[in-house]
N, CA and C atoms as an extended XYZ file, in Angstrom:
321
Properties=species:S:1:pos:R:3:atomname:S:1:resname:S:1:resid:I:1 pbc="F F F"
N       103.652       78.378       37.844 N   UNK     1
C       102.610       78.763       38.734 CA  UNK     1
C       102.535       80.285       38.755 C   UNK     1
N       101.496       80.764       38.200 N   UNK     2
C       101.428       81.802       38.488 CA  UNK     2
C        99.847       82.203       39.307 C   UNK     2
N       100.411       83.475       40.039 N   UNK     3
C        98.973       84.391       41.163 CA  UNK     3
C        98.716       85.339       40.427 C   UNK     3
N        97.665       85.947       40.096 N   UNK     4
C        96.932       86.395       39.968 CA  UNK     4
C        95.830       87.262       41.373 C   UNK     4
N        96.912       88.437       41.619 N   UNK     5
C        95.989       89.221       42.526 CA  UNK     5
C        95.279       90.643       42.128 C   UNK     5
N        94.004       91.026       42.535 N   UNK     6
C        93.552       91.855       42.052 CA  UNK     6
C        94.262       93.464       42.789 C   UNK     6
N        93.918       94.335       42.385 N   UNK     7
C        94.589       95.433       43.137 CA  UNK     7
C        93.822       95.693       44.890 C   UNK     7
N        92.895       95.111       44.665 N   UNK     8
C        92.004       95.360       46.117 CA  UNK     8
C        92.684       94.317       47.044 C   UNK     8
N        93.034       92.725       46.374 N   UNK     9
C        93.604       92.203       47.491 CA  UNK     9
C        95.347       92.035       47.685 C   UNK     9
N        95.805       93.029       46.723 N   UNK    10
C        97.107       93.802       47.445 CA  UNK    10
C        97.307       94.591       48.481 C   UNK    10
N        96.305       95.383       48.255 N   UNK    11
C        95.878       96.645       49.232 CA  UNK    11
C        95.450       96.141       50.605 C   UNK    11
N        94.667       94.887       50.187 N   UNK    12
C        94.026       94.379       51.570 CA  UNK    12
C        95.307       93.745       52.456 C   UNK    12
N        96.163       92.798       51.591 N   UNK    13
C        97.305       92.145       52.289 CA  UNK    13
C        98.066       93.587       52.478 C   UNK    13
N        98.499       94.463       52.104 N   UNK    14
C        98.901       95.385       52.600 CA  UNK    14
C        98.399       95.779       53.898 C   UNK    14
N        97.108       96.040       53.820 N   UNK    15
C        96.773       96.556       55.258 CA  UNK    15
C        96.908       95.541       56.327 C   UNK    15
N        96.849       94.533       55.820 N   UNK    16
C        96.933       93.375       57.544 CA  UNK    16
C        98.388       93.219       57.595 C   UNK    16
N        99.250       93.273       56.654 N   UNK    17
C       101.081       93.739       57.598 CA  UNK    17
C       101.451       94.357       58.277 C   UNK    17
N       100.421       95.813       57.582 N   UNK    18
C       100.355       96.897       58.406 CA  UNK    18
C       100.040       97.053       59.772 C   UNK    18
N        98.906       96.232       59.465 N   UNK    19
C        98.682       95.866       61.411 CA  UNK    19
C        99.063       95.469       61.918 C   UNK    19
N        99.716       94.180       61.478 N   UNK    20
C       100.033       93.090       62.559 CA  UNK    20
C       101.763       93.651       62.514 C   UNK    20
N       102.280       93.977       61.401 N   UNK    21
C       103.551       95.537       62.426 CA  UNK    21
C       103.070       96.395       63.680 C   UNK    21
N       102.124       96.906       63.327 N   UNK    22
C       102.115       98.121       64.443 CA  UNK    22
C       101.624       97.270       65.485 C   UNK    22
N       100.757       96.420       65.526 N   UNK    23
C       100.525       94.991       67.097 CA  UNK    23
C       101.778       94.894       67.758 C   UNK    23
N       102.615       94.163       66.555 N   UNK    24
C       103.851       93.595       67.416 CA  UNK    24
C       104.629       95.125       67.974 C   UNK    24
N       104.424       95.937       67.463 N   UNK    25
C       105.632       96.968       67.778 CA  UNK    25
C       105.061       97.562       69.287 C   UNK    25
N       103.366       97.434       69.248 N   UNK    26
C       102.676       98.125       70.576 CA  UNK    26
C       103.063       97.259       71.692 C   UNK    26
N       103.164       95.754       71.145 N   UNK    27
C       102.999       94.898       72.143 CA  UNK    27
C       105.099       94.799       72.522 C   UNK    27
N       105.422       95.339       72.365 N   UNK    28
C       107.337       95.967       72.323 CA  UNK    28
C       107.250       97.177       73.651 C   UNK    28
N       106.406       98.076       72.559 N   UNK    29
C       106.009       99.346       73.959 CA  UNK    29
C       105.536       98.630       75.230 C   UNK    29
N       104.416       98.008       75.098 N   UNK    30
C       104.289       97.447       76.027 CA  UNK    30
C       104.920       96.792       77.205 C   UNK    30
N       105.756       95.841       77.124 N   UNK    31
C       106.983       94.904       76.950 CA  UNK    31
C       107.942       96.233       77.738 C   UNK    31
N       108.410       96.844       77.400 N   UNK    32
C       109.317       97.726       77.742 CA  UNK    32
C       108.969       98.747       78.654 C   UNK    32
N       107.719       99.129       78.858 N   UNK    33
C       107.021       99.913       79.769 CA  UNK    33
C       106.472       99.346       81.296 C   UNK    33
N       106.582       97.963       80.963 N   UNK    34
C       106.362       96.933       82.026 CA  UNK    34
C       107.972       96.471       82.701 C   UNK    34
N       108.298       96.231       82.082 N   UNK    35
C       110.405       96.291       82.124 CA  UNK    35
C       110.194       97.489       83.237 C   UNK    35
N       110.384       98.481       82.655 N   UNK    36
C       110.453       99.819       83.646 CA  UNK    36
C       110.186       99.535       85.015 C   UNK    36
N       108.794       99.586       84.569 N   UNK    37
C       108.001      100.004       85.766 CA  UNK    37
C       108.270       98.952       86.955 C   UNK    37
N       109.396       97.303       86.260 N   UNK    38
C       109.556       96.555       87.259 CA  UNK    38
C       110.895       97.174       87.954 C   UNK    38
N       111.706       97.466       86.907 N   UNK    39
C       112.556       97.844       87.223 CA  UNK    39
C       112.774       98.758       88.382 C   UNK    39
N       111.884      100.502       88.243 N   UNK    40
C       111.803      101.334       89.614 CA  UNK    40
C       111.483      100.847       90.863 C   UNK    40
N       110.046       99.845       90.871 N   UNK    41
C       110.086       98.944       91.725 CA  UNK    41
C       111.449       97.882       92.816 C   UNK    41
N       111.809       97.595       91.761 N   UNK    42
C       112.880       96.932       92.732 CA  UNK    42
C       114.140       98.055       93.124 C   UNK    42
N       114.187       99.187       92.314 N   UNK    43
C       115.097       99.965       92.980 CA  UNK    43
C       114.598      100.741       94.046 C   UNK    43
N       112.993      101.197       94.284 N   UNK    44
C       112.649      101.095       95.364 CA  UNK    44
C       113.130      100.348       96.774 C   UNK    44
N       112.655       99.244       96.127 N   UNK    45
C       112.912       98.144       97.528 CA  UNK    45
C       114.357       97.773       97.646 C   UNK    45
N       115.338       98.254       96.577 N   UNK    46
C       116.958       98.334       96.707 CA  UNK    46
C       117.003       99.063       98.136 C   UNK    46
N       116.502      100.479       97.963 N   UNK    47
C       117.289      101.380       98.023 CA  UNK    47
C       116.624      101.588       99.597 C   UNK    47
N       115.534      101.011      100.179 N   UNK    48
C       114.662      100.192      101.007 CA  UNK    48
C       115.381       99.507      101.919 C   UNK    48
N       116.004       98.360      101.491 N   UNK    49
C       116.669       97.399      102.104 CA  UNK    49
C       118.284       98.101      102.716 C   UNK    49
N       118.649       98.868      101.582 N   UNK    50
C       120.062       99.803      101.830 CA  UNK    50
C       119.841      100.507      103.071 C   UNK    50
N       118.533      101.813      102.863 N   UNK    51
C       118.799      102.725      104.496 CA  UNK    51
C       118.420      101.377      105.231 C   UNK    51
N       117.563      100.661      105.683 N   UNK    52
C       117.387       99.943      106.789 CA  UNK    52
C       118.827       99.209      106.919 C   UNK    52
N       119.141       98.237      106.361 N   UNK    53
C       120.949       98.148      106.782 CA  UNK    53
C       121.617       99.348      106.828 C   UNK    53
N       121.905      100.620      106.555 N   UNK    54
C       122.971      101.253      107.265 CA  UNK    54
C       122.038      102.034      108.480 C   UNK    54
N       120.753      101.859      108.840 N   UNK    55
C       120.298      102.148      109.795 CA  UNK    55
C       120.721      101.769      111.073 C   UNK    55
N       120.480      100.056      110.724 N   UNK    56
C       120.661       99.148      111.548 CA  UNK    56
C       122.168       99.383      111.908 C   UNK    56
N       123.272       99.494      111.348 N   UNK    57
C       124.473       99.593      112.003 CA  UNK    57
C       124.922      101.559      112.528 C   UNK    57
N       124.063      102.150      112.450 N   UNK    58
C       124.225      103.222      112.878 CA  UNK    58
C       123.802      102.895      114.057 C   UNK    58
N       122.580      102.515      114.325 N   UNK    59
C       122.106      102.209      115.852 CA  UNK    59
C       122.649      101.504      116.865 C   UNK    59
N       123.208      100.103      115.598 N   UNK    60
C       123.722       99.039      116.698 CA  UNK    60
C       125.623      100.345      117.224 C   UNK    60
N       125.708      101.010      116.346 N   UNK    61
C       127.044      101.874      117.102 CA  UNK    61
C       126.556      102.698      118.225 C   UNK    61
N       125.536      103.281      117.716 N   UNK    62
C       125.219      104.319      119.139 CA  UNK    62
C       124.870      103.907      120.056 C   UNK    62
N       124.033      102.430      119.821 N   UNK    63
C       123.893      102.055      121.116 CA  UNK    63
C       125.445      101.600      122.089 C   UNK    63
N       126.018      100.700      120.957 N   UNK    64
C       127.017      100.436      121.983 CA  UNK    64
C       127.551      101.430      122.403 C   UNK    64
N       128.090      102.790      121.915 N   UNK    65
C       128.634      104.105      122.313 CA  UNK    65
C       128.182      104.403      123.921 C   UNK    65
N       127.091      104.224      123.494 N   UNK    66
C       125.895      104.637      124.976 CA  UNK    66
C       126.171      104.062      125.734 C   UNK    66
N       126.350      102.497      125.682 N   UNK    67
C       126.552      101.435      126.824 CA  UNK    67
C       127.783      101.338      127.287 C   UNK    67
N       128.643      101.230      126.085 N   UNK    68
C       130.087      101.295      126.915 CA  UNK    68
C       131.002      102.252      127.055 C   UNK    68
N       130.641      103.643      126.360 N   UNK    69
C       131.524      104.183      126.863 CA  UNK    69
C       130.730      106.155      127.103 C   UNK    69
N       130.201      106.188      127.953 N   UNK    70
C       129.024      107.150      127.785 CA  UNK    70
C       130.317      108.568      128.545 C   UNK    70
N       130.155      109.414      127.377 N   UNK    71
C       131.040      111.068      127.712 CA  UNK    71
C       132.619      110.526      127.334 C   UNK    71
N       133.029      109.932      126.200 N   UNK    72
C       134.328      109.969      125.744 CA  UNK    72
C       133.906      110.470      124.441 C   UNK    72
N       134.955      110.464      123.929 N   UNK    73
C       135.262      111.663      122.817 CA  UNK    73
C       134.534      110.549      121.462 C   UNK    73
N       134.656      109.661      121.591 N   UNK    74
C       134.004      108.050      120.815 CA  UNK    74
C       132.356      108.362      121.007 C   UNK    74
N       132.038      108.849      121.937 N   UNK    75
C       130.863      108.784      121.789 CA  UNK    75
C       130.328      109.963      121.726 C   UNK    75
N       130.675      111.322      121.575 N   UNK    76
C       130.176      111.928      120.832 CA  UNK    76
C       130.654      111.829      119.218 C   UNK    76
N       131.499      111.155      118.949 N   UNK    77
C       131.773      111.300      117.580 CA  UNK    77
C       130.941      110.005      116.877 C   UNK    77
N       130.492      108.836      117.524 N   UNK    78
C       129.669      107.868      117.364 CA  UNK    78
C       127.880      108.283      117.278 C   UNK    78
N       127.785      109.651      117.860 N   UNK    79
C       126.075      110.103      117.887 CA  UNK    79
C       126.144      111.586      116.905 C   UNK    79
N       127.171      112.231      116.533 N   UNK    80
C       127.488      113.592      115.871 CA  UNK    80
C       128.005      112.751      114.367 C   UNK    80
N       128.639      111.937      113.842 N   UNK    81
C       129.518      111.318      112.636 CA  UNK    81
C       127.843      111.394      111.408 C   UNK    81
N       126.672      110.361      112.046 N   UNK    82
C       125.572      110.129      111.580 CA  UNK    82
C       124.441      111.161      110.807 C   UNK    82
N       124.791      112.226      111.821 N   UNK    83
C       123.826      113.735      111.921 CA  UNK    83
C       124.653      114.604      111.259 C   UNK    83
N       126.181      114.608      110.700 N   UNK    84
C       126.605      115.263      109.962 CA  UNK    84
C       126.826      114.887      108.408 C   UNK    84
N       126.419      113.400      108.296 N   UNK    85
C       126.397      112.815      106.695 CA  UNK    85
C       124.987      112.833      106.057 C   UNK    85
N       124.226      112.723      107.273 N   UNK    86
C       122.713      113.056      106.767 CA  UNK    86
C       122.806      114.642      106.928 C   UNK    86
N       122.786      115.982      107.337 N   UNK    87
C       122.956      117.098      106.741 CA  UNK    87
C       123.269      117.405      105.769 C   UNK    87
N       124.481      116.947      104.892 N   UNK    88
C       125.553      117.167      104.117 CA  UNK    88
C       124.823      116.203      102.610 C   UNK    88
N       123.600      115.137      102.967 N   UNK    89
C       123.434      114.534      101.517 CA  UNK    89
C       121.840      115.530      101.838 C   UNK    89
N       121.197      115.538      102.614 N   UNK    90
C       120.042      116.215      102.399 CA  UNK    90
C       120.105      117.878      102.031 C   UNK    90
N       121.330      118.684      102.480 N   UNK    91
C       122.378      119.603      102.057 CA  UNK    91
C       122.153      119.445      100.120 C   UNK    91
N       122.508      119.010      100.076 N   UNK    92
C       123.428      118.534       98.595 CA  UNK    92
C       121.684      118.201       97.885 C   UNK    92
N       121.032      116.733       98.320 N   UNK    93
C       120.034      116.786       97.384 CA  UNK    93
C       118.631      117.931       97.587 C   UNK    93
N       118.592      119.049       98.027 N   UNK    94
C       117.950      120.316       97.815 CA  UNK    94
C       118.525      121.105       97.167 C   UNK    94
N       119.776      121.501       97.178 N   UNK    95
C       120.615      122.460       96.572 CA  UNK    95
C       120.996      121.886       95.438 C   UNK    95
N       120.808      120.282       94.506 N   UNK    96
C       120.545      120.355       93.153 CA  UNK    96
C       119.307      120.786       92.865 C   UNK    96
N       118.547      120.636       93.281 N   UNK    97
C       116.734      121.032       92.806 CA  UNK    97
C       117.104      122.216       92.640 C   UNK    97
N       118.452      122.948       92.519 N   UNK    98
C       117.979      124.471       91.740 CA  UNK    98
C       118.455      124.689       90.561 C   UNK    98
N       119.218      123.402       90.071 N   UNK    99
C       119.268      123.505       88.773 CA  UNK    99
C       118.845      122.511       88.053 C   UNK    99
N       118.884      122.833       86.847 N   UNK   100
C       118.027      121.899       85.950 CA  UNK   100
C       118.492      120.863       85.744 C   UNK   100
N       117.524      119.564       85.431 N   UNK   101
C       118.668      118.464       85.320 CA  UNK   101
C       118.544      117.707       84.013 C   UNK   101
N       119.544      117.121       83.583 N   UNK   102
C       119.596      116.983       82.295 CA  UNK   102
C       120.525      117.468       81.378 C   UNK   102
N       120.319      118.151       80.350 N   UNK   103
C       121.487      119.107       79.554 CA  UNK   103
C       121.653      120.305       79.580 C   UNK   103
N       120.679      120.695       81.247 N   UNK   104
C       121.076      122.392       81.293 CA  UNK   104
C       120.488      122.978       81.066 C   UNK   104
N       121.200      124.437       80.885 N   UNK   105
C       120.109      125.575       80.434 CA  UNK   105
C       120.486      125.904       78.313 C   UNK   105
N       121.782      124.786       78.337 N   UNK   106
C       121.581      125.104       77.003 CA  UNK   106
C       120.096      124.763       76.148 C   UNK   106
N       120.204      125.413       75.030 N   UNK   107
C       119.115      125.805       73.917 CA  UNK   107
C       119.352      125.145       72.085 C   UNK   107
């Protein structure tokens, strides 16, 4: 058995591999750009669900602080503990924004 192809319909089957490579490879980008974008999403709503739980137990402390034991040394360290870890990360994430991030200032 032999084929017999002319040079035009080499060229032609050439070009439709060609395409239907670069399809599948767009439809990859694709695929992977959708991945992402689910991905930030749920670390959104991670990171969402995280402050509201350590919210929730910061409050449920101060409140009890408040209720049961209002001017002991527990309860200023129960309403001051909160206001000094949030300084210290909002501290920290401004004072990286002055350097570059990534691999630096190397060249």
């Amino acid at each position: 058995m032999t084929v017999n192809l002319s040079p035009t319909q080499v060229v032609a089957a050439l070009g439709v591999l060609l395409a239907l490579l670069m399809m599948w490879r767009s439809g990859t980008r694709r695929g992977r750009r959708a991945a992402e974008a689910a991905h930030g999403a749920s670390r959104v709503a991670s990171l969402a669900g995280h402050v509201l739980g350590t919210a929730g137990v910061i409050i449920g402390a101060q409140w009890a602080a408040i209720t049961y034991a209002p001017g002991s040394t527990l309860f200023w360290v129960v309403l001051a503990l909160p206001a000094l870890i949030t300084a210290h990360a909002l501290t920290r994430s401004v004072t990286s924004l002055d350097t570059p991030y990534g691999r630096g200032d190397r060249r």
